[in-house]
C-alpha positions as CSV (number, residue, x, y, z in Angstrom):
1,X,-42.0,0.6,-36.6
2,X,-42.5,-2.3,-34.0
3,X,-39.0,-3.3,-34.6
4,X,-37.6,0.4,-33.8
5,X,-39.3,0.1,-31.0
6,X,-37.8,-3.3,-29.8
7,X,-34.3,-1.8,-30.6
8,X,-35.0,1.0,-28.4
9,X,-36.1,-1.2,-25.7
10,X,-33.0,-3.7,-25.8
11,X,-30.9,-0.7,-26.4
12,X,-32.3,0.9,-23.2
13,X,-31.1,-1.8,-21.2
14,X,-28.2,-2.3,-23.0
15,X,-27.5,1.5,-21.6
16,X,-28.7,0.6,-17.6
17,X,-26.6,-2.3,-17.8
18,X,-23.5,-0.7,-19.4
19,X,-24.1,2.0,-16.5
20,X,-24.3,-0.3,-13.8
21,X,-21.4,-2.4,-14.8
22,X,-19.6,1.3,-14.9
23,X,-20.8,2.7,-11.4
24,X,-19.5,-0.6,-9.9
25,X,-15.8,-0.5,-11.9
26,X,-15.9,3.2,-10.3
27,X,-17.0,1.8,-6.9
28,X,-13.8,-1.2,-7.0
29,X,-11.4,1.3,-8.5
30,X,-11.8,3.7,-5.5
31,X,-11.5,0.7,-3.2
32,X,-8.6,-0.7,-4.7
33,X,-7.0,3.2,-4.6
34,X,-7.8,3.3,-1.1
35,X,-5.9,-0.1,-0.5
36,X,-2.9,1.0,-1.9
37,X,-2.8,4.2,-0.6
38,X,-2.9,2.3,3.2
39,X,-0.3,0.2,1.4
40,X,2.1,2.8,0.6
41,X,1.3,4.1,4.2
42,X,2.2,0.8,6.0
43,X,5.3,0.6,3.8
44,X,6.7,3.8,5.0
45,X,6.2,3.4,8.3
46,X,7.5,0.1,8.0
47,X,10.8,1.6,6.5
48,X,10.9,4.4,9.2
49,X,11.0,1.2,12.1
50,X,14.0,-0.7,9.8
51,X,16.0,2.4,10.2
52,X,15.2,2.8,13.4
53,X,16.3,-0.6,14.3
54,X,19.4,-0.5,12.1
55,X,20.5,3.0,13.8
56,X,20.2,1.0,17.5
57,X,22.0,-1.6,16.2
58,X,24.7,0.2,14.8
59,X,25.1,2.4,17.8
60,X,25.0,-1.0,20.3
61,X,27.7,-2.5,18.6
62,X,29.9,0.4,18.8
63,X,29.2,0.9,22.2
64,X,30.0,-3.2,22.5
65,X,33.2,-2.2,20.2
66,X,34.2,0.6,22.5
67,X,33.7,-1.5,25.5
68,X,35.8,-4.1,24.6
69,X,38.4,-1.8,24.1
70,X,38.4,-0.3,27.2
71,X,38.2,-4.2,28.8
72,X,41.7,-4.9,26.4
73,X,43.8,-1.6,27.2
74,X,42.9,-2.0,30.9
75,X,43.9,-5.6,31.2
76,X,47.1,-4.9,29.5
C-alpha cells in the first residue's frame, strides 16, 4: 500500500514535469513561428527592393544606350 502510494507520488511529478517541459516546447515553438513568419516577411520585401533596383537599372542603361545613339548619329 505504501509503495502505491510512492508510485503515485513520483508519478505525480513525473506528470508536472512532463507538463512543464510541454508548456515550454509550446512557448519556443510559437517563438520560433513568429521568427520565421518575420523571416518570410523580410525576405519578400527584400525581393520587392531587388526588382526594384533591377527595373532602374535596366531602364538607366537603356536610357545610357539610347543616348549614346543619339551622341553617334549626330556626330556622323
Amino acid at each position: 500500500m505504501e509503495r502505491d502510494c510512492e508510485l503515485e507520488i513520483k508519478f505525480a511529478v513525473l506528470e508536472e514535469r512532463m507538463n512543464t517541459h510541454e508548456a515550454r516546447i509550446d512557448s519556443t515553438l510559437n517563438a520560433l513561428r513568429a521568427d520565421h513568419n518575420a523571416m518570410r516577411t523580410d525576405i519578400e520585401r527584400g525581393q520587392k527592393v531587388q526588382i526594384q533596383w533591377t527595373i532602374g537599372a535596366v531602364v538607366a542603361a537603356v536610357i545610357i544606350i539610347i543616348g549614346a545613339v543619339g551622341l553617334l548619329t549626330q556626330a556622323s
